[in-house]
C-alpha positions in Angstrom: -49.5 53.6 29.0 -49.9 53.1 32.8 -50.4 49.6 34.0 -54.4 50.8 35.3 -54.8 51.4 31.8 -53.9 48.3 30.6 -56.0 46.3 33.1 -59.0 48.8 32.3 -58.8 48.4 28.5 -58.5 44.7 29.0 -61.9 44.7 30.6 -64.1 47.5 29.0 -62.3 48.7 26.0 -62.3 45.2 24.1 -63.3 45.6 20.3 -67.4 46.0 19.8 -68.3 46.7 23.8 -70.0 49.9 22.5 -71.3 52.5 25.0 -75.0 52.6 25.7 -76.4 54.8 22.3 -79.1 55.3 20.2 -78.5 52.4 17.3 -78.8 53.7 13.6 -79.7 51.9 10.1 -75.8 51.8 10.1 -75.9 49.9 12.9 -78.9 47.1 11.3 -76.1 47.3 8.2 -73.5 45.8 10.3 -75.4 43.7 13.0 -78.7 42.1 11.2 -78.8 39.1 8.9 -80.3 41.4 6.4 -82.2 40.2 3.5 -79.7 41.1 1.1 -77.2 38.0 3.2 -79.9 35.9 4.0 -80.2 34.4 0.7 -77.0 33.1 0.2 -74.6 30.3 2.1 -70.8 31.4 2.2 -69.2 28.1 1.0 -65.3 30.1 0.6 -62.8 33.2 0.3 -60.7 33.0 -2.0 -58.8 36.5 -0.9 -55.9 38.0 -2.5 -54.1 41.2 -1.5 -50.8 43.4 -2.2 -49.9 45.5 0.6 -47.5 48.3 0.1 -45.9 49.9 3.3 -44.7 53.4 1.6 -48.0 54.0 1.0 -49.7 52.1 3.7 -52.5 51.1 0.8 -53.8 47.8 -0.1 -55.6 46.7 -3.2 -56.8 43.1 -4.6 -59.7 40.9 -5.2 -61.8 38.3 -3.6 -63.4 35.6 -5.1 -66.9 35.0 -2.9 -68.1 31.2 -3.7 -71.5 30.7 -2.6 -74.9 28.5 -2.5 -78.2 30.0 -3.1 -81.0 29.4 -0.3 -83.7 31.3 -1.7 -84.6 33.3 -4.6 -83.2 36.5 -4.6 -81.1 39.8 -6.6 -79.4 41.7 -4.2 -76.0 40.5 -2.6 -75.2 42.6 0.5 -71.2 43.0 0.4 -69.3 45.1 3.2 -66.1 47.2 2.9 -65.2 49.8 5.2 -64.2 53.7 3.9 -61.7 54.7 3.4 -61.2 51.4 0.7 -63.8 51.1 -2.1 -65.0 48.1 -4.1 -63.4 49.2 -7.5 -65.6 46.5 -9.9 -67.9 43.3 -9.4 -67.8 40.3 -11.6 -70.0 37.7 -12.0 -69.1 34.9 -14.9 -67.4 37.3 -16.9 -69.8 40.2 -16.6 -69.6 43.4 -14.6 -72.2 44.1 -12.1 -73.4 47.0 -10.7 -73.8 48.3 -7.1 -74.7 51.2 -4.4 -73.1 51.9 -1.7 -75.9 51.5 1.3 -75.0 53.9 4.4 -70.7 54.4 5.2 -69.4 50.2 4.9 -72.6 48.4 2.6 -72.2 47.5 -0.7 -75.9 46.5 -3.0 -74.3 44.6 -5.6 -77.4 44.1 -8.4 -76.8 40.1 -10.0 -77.9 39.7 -13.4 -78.0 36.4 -13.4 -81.0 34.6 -12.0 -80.1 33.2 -8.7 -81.4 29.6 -8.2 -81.8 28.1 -5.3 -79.8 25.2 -4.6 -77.1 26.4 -7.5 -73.3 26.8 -7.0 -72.6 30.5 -7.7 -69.6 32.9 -7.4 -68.6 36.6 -7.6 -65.4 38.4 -7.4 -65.0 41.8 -6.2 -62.2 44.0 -7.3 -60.8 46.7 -4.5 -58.3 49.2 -3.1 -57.3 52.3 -0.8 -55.6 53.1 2.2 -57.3 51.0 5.0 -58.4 52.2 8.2 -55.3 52.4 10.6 -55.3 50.9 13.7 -55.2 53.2 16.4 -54.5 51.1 19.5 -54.6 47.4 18.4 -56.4 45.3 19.2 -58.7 47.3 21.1 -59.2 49.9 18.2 -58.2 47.7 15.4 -57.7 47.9 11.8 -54.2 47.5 9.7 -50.9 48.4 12.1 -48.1 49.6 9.9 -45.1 50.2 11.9 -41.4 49.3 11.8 -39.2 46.7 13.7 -36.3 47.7 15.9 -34.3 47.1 13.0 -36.6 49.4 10.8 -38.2 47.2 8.3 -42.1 46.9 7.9 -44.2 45.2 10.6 -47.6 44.8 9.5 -50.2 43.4 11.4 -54.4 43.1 10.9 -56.9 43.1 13.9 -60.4 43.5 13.4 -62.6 42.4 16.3 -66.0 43.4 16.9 -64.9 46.3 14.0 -65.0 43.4 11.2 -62.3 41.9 8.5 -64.7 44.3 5.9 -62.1 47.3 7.8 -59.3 45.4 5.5 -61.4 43.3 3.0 -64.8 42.8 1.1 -66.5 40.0 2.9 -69.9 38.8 4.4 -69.4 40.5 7.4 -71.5 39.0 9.9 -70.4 36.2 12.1 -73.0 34.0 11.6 -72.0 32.2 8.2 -68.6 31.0 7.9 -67.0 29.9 4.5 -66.3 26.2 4.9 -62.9 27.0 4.1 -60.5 29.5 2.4 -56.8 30.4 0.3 -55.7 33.7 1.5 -52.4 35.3 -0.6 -50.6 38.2 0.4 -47.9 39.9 -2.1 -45.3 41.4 0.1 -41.7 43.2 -0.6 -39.4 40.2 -1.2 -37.5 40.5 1.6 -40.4 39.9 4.1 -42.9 37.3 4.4 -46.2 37.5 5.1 -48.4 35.0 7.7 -51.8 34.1 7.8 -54.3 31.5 8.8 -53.9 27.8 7.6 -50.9 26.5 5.5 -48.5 27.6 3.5 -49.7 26.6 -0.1 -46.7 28.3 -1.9 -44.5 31.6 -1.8 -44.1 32.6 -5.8 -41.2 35.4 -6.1 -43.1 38.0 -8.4 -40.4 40.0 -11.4 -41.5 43.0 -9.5 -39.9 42.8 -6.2 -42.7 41.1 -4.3 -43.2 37.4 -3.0 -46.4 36.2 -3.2 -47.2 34.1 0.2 -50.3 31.6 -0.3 -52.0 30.1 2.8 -54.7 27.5 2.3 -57.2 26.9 5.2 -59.1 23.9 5.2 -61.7 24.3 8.3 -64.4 26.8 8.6 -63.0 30.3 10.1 -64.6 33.7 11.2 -64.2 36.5 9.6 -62.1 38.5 12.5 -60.1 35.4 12.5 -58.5 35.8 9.8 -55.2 38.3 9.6 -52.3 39.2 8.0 -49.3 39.2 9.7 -46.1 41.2 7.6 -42.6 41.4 8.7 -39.1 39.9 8.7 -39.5 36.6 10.2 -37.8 33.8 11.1 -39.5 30.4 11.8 -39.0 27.3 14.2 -41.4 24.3 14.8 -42.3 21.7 17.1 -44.9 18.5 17.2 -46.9 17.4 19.3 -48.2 13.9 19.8 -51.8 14.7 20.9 -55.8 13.5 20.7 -56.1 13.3 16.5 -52.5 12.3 16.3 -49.4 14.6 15.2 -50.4 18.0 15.5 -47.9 20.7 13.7 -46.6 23.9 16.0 -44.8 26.4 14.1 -43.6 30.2 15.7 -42.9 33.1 13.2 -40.7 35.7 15.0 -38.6 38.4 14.8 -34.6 37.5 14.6 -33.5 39.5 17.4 -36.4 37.5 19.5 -35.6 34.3 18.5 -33.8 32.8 21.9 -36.4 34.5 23.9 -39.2 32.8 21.9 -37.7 29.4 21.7 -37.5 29.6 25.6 -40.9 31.8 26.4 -43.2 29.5 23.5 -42.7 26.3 25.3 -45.3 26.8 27.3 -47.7 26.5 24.3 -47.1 22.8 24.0 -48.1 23.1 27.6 -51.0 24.6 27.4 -52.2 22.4 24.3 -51.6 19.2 26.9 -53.8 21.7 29.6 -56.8 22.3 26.9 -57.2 19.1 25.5 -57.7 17.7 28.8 -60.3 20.0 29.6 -62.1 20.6 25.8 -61.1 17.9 23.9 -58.8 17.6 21.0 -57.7 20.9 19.3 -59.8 21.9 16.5 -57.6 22.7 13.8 -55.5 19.4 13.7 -55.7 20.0 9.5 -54.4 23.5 9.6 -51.7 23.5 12.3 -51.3 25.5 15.4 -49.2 29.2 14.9 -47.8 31.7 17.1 -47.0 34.8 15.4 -45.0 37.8 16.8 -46.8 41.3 15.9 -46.2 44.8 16.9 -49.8 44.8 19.5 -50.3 42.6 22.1 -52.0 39.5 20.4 -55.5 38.0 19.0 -57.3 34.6 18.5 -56.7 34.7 15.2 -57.5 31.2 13.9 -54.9 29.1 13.9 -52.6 32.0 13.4 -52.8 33.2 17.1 -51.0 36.8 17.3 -48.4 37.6 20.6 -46.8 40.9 20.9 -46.4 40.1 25.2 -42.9 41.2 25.8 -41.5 37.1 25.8 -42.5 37.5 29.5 -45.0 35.7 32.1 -48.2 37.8 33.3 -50.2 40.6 31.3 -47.2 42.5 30.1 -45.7 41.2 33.4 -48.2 41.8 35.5 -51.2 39.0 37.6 -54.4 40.2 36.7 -55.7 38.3 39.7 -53.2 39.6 42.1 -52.9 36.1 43.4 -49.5 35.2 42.2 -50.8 32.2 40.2 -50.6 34.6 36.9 -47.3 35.3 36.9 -46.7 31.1 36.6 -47.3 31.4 32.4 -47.8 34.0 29.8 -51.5 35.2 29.3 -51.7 35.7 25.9 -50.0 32.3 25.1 -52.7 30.5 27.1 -55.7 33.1 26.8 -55.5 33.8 23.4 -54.8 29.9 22.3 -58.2 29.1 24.6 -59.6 30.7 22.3 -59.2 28.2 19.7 -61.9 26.0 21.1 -63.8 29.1 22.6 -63.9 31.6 19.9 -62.5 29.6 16.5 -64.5 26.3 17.2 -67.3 27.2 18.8 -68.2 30.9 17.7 -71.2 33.4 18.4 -73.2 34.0 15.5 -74.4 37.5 17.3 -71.5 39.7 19.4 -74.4 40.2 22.1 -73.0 36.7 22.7 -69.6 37.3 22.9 -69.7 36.4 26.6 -69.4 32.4 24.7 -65.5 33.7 24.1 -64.7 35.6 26.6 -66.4 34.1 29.5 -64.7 30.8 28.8 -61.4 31.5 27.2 -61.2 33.6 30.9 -62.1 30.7 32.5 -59.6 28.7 30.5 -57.1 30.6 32.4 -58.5 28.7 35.9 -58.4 25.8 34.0 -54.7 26.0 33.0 -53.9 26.9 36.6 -55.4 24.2 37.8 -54.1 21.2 35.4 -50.5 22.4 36.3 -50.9 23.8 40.1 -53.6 22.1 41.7 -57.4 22.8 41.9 -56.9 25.3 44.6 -55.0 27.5 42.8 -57.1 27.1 40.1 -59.9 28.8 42.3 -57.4 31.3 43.9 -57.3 32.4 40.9 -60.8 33.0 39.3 -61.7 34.2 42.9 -58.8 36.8 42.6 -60.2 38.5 39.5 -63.4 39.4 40.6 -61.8 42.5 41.9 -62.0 43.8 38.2 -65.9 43.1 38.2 -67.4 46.2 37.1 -71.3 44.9 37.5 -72.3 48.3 35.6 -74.5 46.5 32.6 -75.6 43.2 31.5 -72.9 40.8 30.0 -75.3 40.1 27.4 -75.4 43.1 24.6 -77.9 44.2 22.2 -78.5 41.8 19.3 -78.7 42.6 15.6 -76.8 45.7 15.9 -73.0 44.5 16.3 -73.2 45.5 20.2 -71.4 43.5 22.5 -72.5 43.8 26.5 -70.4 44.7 29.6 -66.6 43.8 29.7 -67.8 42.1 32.6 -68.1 38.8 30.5 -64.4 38.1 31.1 -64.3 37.8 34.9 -67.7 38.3 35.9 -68.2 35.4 33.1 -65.5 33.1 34.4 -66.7 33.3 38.2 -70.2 32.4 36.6 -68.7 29.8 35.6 -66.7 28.8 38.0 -70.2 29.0 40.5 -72.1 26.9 38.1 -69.1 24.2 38.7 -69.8 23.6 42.7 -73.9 23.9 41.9 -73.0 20.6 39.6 -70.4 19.6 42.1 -69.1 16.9 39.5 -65.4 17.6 38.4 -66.3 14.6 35.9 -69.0 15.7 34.7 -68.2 19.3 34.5 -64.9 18.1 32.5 -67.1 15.8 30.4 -69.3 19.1 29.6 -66.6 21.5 28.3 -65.6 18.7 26.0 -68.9 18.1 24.8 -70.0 21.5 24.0 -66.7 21.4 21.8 -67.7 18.2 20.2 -71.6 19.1 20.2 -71.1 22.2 18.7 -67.7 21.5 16.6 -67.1 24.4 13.6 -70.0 25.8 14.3 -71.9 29.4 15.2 -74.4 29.6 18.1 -76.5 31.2 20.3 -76.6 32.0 23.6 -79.8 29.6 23.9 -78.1 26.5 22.7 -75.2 26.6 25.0 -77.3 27.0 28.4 -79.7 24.0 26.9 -76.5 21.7 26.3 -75.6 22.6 30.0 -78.5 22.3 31.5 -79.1 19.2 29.9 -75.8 17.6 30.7 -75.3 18.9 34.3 -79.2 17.7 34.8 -79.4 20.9 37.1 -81.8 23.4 36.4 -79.2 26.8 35.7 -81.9 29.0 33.8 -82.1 31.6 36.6 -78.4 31.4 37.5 -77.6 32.7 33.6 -80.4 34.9 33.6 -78.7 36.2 36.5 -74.9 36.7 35.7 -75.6 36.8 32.2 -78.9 39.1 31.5 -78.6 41.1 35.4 -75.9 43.1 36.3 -76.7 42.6 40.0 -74.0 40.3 42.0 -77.1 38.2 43.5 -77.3 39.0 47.4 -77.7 36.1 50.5 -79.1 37.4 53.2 -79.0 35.4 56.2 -80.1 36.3 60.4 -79.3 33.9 63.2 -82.0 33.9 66.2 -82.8 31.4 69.3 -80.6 29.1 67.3 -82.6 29.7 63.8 -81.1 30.9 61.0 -83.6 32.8 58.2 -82.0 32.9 54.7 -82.7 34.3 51.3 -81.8 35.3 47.7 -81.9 39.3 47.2 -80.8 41.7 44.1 -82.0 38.8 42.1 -83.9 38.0 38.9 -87.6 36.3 39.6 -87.3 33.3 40.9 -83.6 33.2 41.2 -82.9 29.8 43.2 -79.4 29.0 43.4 -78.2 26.5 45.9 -75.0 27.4 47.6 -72.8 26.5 49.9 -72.5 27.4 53.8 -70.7 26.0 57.4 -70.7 27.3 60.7 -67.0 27.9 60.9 -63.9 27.3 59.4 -63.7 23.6 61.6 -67.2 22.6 60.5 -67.6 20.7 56.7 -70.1 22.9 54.7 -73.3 21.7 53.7 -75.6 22.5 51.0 -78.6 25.3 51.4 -81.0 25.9 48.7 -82.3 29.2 49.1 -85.0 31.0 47.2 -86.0 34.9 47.5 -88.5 33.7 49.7 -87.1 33.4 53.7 -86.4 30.2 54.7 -85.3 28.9 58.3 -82.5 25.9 59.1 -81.6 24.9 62.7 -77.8 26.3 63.2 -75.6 25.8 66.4 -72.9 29.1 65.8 -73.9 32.7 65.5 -71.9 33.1 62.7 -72.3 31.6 59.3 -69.8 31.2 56.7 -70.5 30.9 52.9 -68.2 29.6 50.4 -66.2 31.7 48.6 -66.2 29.4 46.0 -69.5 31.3 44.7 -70.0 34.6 43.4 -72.1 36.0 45.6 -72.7 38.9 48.0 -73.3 37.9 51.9 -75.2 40.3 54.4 -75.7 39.4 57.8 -79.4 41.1 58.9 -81.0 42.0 61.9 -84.2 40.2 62.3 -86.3 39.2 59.1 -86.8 42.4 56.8 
């Protein structure tokens, strides 16, 4: 794959950015909190799974524990074709269920459901799982080999759901408070997932039986399994909650290389706890885990496959210089721990609460270790990727994620709405609060602009409308006259009002304006005006007022 590729996929091709389409009852299936989920209150997973490479099949079972909310029959469970739910058992008796469109499961209960009551069900299933095409973009379950030809499995499933590799709840908006995960393997390999290691039983079949128990709540894409010949190291860090575990699963003939390359994750956990607060998984650990794609947030179980090498694959996607200093998915993909595992969307219409600033995490990073203006050398360099094509903001209720423009259109954002607050103190004291304010929890686009525009006491509302529900890069248009200068907001939402700043040349300090899409007038001296770059904006010098 050309490197263009790579830098387009990165942006547009990012699991659930659909195309613009007609949405289906498939698509309410997926998306909607439908009646048949609203009902119950995912409490934990209790998932256990054989995979067999020869026949690149899986089968097992999952126990769903649950608390019923309101009265109801119908349990809404999703698994993705090829697999099929086998049987359903509820204390001891089998239950019967329709399949509901391609991936829905209508599992009848028996039992009266009583509201307030502490129910389970365990669902029985196999087949050969959807294949990952080009992880992680097109995900699914990766079976491949290692360069020294054993099995190298590896799970990816965002935007397309964990339901493509396992029956679950799958919609992002209730979390299990926490899970046990166990994977039976061929002895000779091991199998890693999300948590810690409970136990590894050695089966009288030829298998190993690899038991992870996680303790916090986790999403349902964050969760993988990760298969192959391993070898582990470790480290400790000595950070905000105390002694945080760090432990790297690799492959042998990448062991040096790692050892060397995964330094930098300590790094960046110094980097994001300064700027979000203590990491979020303290009582699970922190993992990197080699797999054969090019890596994923998974929950504390982050996935690399980038070549033990600085850059995307080597390469600065802001052409700056400043990208080449660390290793992208290392710090990208970890950022994501706060942005993604802590705080998660309950909708992918709001995915832009990952992307846009886990992207910006990458500033941020740059920043803590180069200086604040490489840090905006940076975020300023990506905006060559900007597409501006659709809103950043997708469709909700039908698993539709908005333009991949809520990476580095979403980071700039940002990176504006830093200067408007023009507080580094604050705006520190803000990231670490939405982590604390909204800690293992799901949210909504709504509650995050609130929080921000309560704690920055600005008044942002138009400036997301704007970058987040717009595609239009908003537009200042300025004309100097008879030592006059008219200025104004264009290509904007209503009432768009951000202030922004200006000088008269590259000698003179800037000052604030705070324009409108209305024309306003200032006194100026020069016949040139100069806005900072700093914001994301367009700038057009006009003739005369228009």
């Amino acid at each position: 794959m050309k490197p263009i590729f790579l830098f387009v996929f990165i942006l547009v091709g990012f699991p659930g950015l659909k195309a613009q389409h007609t949405f289906t009852w498939e698509d309410t299936l997926r998306g909607s909190i439908t009646p048949a989920r609203a009902w119950w209150d995912l409490k934990h997973y209790d998932l256990r799974v054989t995979a067999i490479p020869e026949t690149k099949t899986i089968s097992g079972q999952v126990t769903i524990r649950y608390k019923v909310i309101a009265s109801y029959q119908i349990m809404q469970i999703d698994l993705q074709a090829p697999l099929v739910i086998e049987k359903v058992i509820q204390d001891g008796a089998e239950l019967s269920f329709k399949k509901q469109g391609d991936d829905a499961y209508m599992v009848e209960l028996k039992k009266t459901q009583q509201v307030k009551k502490a129910e389970s069900i365990t669902v029985f299933y196999k087949g050969i799982p959807k294949e990952a095409k080009n992880p992680p973009w097109q995900g699914g379950v990766q079976w491949t080999t290692d360069d020294d030809g054993n099995p190298f499995i590896a799970t990816s499933c965002q935007g397309l759901g964990a339901s493509v590799w396992w029956p679950c709840k799958d919609h992002m908006y209730d979390e299990p408070d926490s899970m046990t995960i166990s994977i039976t393997v061929p002895e000779k390999l091991m199998d890693i997932s999300n948590g810690r290691l409970r136990s590894i039983v050695s089966n009288n079949d030829g298998t190993k039986t690899f038991t992870w128990a996680v303790r916090n709540p986790i999403n349902n894409y964050g969760v993988n399994m990760n298969i192959g010949n391993y070898v582990h190291f470790k480290d400790t860090l000595h950070g905000l909650k105390g002694v945080l575990d760090m432990d790297y699963y690799v492959l042998p003939y990448n062991l040096d290389k790692a050892k060397e390359q995964f330094k930098q994750a300590k790094l960046m956990m110094r980097a994001f706890e300064h700027w979000f607060g203590p990491y979020p998984f303290y009582t699970d650990g922190y993992k990197l885990v080699e797999v054969p794609y090019l890596g994923m947030e998974h929950q504390s179980s982050v996935t690399y496959g980038n070549g033990y090498e600085n850059g995307y694959r080597g390469r600065d996607l802001s052409q700056t210089g400043w990208g080449l200093k660390w290793d992208f998915i290392i710090i990208h993909e970890s950022g994501h721990e706060w942005f993604a595992n802590n705080i998660t969307y309950k909708d992918i219409a709001d995915m832009w609460i990952h992307e846009s600033f886990t992207n910006y995490s990458e500033n941020l990073y740059t920043e803590y270790y180069y200086g604040k203006q490489a840090g905006s050398e940076y975020v300023i360099g990506t905006r060559k990727a900007i597409k501006n094509d659709r809103p950043i903001i997708g469709k909700y209720n039908v698993n539709s994620g908005g333009s991949g423009d809520m990476y580095y259109k979403g980071g700039n954002m940002l990176h504006t709405i830093r200067q408007i607050i023009d507080n580094d103190k604050k705006w520190r004291k803000i990231l670490k609060g939405l982590n604390k304010k909204f800690y293992h929890q799901t949210v909504e686009t709504s509650q995050i602009e609130h929080y921000m525009i309560k704690q920055s006491r600005k008044d942002l509302s138009k400036i997301f409308d704007q970058y987040l529900r717009d595609a239009r890069v908003p537009r200042f248009d300025y004309s100097i006259h008879s030592g006059v200068m008219s200025y104004r907001w264009r290509n904007t939402v209503a009432g768009f009002n951000m202030p922004v700043r200006v000088r008269e040349s590259q000698q003179k300090a800037y000052r604030w304006l705070y324009p409108t899409t209305d024309w306003q007038t200032a006194p100026i001296k020069s016949d040139t005006l100069i806005v900072d770059e700093i914001f994301y904006v367009e700038v057009r010098k006009v003739q005369g007022i228009q």
